[in-house]
C-alpha positions in Angstrom: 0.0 0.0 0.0 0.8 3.2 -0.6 -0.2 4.8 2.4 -2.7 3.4 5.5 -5.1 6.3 4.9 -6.2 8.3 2.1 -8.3 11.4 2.5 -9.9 12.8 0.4 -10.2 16.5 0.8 -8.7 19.2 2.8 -11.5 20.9 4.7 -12.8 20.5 8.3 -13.6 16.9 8.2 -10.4 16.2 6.0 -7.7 18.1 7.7 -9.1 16.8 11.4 -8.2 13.5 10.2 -4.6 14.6 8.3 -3.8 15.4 12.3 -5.2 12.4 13.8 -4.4 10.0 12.0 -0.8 10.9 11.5 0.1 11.2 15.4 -1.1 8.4 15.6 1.8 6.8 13.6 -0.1 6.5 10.2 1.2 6.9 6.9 -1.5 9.4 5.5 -1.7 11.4 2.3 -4.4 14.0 1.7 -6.0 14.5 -2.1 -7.1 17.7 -2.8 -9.0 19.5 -6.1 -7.6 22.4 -5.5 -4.5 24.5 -5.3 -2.5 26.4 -2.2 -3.6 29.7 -1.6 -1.1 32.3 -0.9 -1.8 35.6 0.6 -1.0 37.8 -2.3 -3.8 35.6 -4.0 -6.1 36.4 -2.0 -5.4 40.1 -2.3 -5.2 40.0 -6.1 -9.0 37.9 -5.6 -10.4 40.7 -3.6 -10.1 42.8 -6.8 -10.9 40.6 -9.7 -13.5 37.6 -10.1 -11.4 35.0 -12.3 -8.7 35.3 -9.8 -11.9 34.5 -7.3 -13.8 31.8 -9.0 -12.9 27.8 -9.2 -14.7 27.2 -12.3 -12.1 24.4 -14.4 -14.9 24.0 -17.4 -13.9 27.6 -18.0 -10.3 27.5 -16.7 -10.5 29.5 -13.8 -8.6 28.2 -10.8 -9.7 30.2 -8.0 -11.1 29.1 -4.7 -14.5 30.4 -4.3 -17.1 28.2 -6.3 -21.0 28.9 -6.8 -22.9 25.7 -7.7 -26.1 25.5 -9.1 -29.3 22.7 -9.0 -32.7 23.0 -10.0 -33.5 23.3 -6.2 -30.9 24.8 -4.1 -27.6 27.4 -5.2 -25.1 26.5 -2.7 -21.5 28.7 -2.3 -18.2 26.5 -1.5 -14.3 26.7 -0.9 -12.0 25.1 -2.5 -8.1 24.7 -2.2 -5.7 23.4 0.8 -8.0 24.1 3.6 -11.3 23.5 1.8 -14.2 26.0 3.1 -11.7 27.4 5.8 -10.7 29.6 3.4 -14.1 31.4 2.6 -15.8 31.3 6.0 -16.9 33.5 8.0 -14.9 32.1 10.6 -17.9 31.7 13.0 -17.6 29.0 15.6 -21.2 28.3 17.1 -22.7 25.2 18.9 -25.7 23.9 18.0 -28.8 23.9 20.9 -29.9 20.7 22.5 -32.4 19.5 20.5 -29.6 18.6 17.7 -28.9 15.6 19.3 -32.0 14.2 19.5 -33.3 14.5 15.8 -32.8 12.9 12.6 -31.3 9.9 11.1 -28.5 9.6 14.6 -31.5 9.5 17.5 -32.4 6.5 18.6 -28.9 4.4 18.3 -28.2 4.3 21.8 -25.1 7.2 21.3 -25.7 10.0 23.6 -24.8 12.3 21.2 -24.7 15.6 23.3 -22.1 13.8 25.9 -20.1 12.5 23.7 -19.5 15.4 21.4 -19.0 17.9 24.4 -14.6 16.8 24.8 -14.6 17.2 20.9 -16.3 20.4 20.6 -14.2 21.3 23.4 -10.9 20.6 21.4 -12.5 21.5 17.7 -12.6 24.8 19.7 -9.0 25.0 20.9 -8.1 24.2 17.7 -9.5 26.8 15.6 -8.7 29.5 17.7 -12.4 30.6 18.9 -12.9 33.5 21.0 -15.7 36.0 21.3 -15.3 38.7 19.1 -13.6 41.9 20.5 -15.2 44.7 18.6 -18.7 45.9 17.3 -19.4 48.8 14.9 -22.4 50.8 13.2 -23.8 47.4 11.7 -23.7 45.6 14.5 -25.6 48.1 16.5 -28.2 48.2 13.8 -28.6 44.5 14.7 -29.1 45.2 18.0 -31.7 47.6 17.4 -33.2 45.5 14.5 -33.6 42.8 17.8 -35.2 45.2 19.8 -37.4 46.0 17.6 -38.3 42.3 16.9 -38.9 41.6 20.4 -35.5 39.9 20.5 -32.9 42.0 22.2 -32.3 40.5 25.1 -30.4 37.7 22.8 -28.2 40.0 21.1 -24.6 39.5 21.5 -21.3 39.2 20.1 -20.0 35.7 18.1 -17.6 33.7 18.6 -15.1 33.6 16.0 -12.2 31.6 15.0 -9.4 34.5 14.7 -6.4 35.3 15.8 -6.7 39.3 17.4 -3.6 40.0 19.5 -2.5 43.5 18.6 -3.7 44.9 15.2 -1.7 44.1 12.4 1.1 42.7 14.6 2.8 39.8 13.7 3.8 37.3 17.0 5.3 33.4 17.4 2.9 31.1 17.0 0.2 31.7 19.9 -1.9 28.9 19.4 -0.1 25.9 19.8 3.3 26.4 21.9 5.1 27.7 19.1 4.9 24.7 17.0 2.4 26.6 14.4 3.2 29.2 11.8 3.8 33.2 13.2 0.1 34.6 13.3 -0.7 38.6 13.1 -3.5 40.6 14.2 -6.5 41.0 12.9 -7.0 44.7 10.9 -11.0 44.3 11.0 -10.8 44.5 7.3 -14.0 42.5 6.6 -12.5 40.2 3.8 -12.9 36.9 5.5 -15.1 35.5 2.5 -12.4 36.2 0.1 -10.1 35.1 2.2 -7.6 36.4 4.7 -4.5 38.1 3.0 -3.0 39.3 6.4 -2.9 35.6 8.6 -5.3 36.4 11.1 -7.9 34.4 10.3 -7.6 30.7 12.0 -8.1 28.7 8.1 -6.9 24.7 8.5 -3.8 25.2 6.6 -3.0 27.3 9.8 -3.8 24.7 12.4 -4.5 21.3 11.6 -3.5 21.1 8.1 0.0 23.2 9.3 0.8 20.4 12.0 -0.1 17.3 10.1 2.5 18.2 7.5 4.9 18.5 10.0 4.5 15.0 11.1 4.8 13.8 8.0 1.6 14.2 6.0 1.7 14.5 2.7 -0.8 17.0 1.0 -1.4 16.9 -2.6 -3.2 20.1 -4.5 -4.5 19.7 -7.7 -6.0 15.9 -7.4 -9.7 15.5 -7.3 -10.4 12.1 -6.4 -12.5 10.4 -9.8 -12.7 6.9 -8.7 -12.8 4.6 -6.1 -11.8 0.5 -6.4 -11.9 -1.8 -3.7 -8.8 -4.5 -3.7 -8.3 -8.2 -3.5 -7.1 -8.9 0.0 -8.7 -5.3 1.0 -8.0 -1.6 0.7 -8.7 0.6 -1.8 -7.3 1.8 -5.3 -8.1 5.5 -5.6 -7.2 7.9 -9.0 -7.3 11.2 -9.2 -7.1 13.4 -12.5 -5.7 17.1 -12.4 -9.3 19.2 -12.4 -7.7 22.3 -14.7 -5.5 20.3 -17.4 -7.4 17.1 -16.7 -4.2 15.2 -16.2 -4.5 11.6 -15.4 -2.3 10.6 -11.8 -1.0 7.1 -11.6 -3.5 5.7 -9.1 -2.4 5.5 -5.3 -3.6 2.3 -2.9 -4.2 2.9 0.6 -5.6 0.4 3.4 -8.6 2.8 4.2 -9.9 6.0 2.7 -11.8 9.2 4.4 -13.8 10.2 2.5 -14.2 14.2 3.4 -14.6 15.9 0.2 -17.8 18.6 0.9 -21.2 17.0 0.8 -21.4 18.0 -3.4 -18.1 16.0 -3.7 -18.3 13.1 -1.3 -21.6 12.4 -2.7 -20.5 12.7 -6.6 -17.6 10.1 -5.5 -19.8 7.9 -4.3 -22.3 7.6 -6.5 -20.4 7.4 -9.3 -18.0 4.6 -8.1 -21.7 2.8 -7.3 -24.2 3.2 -10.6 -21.4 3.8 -13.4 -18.3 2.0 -12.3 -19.9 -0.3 -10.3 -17.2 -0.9 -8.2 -18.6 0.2 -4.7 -22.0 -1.5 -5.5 -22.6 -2.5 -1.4 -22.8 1.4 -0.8 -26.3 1.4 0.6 -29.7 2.6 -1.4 -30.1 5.4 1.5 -27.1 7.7 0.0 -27.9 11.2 -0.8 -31.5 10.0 0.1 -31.5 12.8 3.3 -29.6 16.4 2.3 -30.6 19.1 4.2 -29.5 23.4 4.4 -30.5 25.4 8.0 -33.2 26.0 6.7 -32.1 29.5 5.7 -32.7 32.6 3.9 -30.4 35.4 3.0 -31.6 39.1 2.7 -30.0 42.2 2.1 -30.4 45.9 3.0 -28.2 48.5 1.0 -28.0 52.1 3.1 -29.3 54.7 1.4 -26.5 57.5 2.5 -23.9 57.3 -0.4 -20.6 58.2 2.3 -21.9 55.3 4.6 -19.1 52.7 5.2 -20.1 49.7 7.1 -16.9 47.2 6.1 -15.0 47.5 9.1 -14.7 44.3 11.5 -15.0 40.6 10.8 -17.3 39.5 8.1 -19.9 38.1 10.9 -19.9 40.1 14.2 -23.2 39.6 16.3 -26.3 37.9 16.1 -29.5 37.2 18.1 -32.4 35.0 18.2 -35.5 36.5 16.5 -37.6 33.6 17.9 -36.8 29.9 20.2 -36.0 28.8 16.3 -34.6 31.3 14.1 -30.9 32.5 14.1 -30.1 35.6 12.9 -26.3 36.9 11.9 -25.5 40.3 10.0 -22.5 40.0 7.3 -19.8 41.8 5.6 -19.4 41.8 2.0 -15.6 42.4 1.0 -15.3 44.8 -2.0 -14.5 40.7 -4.5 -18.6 39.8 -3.5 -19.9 43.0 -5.7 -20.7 40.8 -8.1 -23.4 39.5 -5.9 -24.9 43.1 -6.2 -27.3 42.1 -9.4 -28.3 38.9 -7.7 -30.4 41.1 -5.2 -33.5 42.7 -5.8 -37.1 43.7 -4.3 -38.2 42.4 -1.1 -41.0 40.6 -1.8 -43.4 38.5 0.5 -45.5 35.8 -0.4 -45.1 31.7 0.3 -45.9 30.8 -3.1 -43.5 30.7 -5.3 -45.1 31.5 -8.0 -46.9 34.4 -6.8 -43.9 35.6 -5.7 -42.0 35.9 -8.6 -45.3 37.7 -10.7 -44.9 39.9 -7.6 -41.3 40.8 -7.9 -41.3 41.4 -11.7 -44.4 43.6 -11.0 -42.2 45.4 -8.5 -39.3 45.9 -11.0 -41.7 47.5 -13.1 -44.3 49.2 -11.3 -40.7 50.8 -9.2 -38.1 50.4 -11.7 -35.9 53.1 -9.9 -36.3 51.0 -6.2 -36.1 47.9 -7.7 -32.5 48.6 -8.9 -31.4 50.5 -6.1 -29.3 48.0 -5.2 -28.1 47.6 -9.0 -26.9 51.3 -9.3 -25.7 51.8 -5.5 -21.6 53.3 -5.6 -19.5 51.4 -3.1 -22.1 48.7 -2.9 -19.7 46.6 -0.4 -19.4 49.7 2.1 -23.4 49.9 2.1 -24.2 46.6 2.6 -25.2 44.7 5.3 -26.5 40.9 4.6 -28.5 39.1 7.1 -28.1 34.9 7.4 -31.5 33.6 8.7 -31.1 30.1 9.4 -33.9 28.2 11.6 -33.6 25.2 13.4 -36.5 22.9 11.5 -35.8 20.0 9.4 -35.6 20.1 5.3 -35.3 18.1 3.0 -34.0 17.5 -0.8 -32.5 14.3 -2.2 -29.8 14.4 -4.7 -29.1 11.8 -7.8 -26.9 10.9 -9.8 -27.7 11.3 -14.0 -26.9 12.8 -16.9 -27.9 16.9 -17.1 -27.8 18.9 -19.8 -25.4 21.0 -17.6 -23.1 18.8 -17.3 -22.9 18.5 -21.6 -25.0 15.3 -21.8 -22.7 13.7 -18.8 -23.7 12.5 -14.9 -23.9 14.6 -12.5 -25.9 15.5 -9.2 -29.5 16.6 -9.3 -32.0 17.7 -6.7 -35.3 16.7 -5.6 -37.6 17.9 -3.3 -38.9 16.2 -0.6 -42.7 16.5 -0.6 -43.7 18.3 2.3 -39.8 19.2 3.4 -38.0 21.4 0.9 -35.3 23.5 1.5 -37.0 27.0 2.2 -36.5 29.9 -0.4 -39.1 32.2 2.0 -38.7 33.1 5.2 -41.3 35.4 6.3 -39.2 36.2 9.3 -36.1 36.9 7.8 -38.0 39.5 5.2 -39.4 41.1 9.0 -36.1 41.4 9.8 -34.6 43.1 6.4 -37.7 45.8 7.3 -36.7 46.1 10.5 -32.9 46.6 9.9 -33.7 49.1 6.7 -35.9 51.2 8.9 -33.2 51.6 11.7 -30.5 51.9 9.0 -32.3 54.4 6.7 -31.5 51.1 3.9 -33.6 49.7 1.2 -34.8 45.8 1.8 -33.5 43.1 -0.4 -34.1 39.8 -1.4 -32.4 37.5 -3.3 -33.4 36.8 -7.2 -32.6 33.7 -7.3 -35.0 33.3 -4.2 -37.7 35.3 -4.8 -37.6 34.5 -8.6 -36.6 31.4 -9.0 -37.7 29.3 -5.9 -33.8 28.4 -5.6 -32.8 28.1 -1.6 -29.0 29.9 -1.8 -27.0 28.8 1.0 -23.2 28.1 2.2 -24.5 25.0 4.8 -25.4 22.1 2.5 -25.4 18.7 4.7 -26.1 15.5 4.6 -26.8 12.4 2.0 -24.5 10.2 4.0 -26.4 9.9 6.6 -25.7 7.7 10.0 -28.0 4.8 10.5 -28.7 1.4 11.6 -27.6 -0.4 9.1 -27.6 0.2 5.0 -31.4 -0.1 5.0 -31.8 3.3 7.3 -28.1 4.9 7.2 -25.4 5.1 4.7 -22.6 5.0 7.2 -22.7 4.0 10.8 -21.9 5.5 14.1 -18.0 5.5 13.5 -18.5 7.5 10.2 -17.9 3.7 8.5 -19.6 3.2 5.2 -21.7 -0.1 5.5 -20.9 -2.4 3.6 -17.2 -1.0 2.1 -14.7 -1.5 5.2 -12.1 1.0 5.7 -14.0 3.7 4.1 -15.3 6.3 6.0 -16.9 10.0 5.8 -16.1 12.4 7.8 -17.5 16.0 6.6 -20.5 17.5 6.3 -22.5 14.7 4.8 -22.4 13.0 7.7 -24.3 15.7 9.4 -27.3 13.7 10.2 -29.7 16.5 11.6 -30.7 20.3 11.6 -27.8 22.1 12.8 -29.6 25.8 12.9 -26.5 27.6 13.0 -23.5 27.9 10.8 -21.7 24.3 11.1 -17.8 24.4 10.8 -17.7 23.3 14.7 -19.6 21.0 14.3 -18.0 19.2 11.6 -14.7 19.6 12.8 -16.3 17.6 16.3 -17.7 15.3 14.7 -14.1 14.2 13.0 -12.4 14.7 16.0 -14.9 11.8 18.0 -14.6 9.6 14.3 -10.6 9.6 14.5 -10.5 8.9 18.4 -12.2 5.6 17.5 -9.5 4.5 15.3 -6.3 3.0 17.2 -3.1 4.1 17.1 -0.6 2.2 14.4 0.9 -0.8 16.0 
């Protein structure tokens, strides 16, 4: 064998298990689509959108990536350090009835108990302390709570970011100066096109950062394309280069963690079932159960042309607009203006096609408000985006067949869940834009793709390998083991096997962290 594990991608599931698995005296390699990131990249990204966008059809090898379904529109990272290195950074534990719903209750695992040491060091990890400073948008938040009944859960978030003294750079102060020199946050509000000035706490700082140094080896620029069980056991795994579409000679490893983001853990798998048939024991139940937060996005662009809003973290405070709704305000960096002519009207109604009559009606009836957003100078400065996210179950189900986008080839689809699909209307989070725009002096937006389209838009897509049973309720089982294919195992966010209501990086990364204390150390 090439190596005892293989991992397949670099994000918070991935890199957890990079760490792991390598003190504990494994011979571990890590496969990863995309490329390293460096901080001038991330600069020159801020500025221009093909130096932004992972798009390889079109040749663009960025690290922010925008993927569409009939059904949901869902925003990614990719490179070393997976979805690290878009985040907002925002460290949040779920409430207590995540533990007790979905696919995971009822298997005899006290969930909450167990999870507690590992959130505890998923924390520790990543850095997370409460965030230090608040500015105008945050105290239109806390007004925009007040005025929803709701202040008296507004507060400040915790946040996975080195602070120290601004802009100063200091030994490693995470880790007892066997991480990488860290600097000071400048509140610059870039986090979602990625840090350029190493304060925020991304895996290739942390976990990614350590596991090299015990010998880990990290390879950019392989995206995992099939997988083949061998004679005897383990697994054959090839990889292609995703921008010149170079073939790797195939590597063999005794097990394989699979931790590739939901849209690529799932695309593996199902096509190493149906088309290559060589994983055909993966059970019936995959991508069966994918789920958001049940979220909405709105927007609210001030009206005041010298307003500037983009100083502090991206995500700053939140509050609770009811027992199940999670609010968050976010910073755009000046690289997400293109996101400016995705917004329009705010526009209520719960049927989707009423909805969008009403918000073409709006465009012309008010053709000036409509496109307020549109024709706003320094959009970035005089926006503030609000995350609504809500602690009830959804549900889509994604396949596996040939699309017309993907040229006449296979790919993912969604389907609804009759009953359960992922929202594209929140009537609260529309109360809220109202609220924030009339404490702000702003102009209400919603998304198009929303509000025209039906299309639920969101960063938190989880699920389709869910935790079961056995294969006929669960795809893996409670050590993140894939019936019926020993030695392979998932680790990320598909394994999320309920509502989380709030953003999920923690969560993930606790979740690894309990999977790889149940494998032994290397004898």
């Amino acid at each position: 064998m090439d190596y005892d594990y293989l991992i397949i991608g670099s994000g918070f599931g991935g890199s957890v298990a990079a760490l792991r698995l390598a003190e504990k005296g494994y011979r571990v390699a890590v496969l990863e689509q995309g490329r390293r990131v460096a901080s001038e990249e991330m600069e020159a990204a801020n500025r221009s959108l093909p130096r932004l966008f992972w798009a390889p059809a079109v040749g663009l090898g960025g690290f922010f990536s925008q993927t569409f379904f009939r059904h949901i529109g869902i925003v990614s990272g990719v490179g070393v350090g997976g979805g690290s290195l878009v985040y907002a950074a925002v460290l949040l534990e779920p409430k207590a009835a995540f533990f007790q719903e979905g696919s995971w209750a009822g298997l005899g695992v006290n969930w909450e108990a167990e999870l507690k040491p590992h959130y505890a060091t998923a924390a520790r990890m990543l850095g997370r302390v409460t965030n230090p400073q608040l500015g105008p948008m945050d105290d239109y938040l806390r007004q925009t709570a007040e005025a929803m009944t709701a202040g008296d859960t507004f507060g400040r978030v915790p946040l996975g970011i080195y602070f120290g003294r601004r802009e100063a750079t200091v030994p490693d102060p995470f880790f007892d100066g066997a991480g990488p020199a860290r600097t000071g946050c400048r509140f610059c509000g870039q986090c979602l096109t990625g840090c350029p000035h190493n304060a925020k706490n991304s895996l290739d700082l942390n976990y990614l950062y350590l596991a090299e140094k015990l010998g880990a080896a990290i390879l950019p620029l392989h995206r995992a394309a099939l997988i083949r069980p061998l004679d005897g056991g383990g697994y054959q795994v090839t990889a292609v280069n995703p921008l010149t579409r170079q073939k790797y000679a195939a590597l063999t490893a005794r097990n394989v963690v699979l931790a590739a983001g939901v849209l690529g853990t799932l695309g593996l798998l199902f096509h190493s079932r149906d088309v290559a048939q060589t994983l055909p024991a993966i059970s019936p139940q995959l991508g069966r159960i994918v789920r958001t937060n049940s979220e909405a996005i709105v927007g609210i662009v001030g009206r005041d042309r010298s307003l500037d809003l983009s100083e502090g973290t991206t995500i700053s405070s939140d509050f609770y607009a009811d027992a199940h709704t999670h609010i968050t305000q976010n910073r755009f960096p000046a690289g997400y203006t293109f996101m400016k002519w995705q917004s329009g009207p705010l526009v209520d109604d719960p049927r989707p096609l009423r909805r969008a009559l009403k918000t073409l009606a709006a465009f012309i009836a008010h053709p000036l408000r409509s496109t307020f957003s549109w024709r706003a100078r320094h959009w970035h400065k005089r926006v503030s985006v609000l995350t609504v996210m809500q602690h009830l179950d959804n549900q889509l189900t994604f396949r596996f067949g040939r699309s017309i986008l993907a040229l006449g080839g296979r790919r993912l689809r969604s389907t609804p869940v009759p009953g359960k699909g992922a929202p594209a209307y929140l009537p609260v989070a529309n109360d809220a834009a109202r609220a924030f725009a009339k404490v702000a002096d702003g102009e209400p937006l919603n998304v198009l793709l929303e509000s025209l389209a039906n299309l639920s838009f969101t960063a938190h897509i989880l699920g389709g390998c869910h935790i079961g049973r056995s294969a006929e309720d669960g795809v893996i089982d409670a050590d993140h083991q894939v019936f019926g294919c020993p030695g392979l195992y998932v680790v990320d966010g598909a394994a999320i096997s309920a509502n989380v209501g709030v953003n999920p990086s923690l969560t993930i990364t606790a979740l690894a962290e309990r999977a790889m204390s149940r494998i032994p150390p290397k004898t």
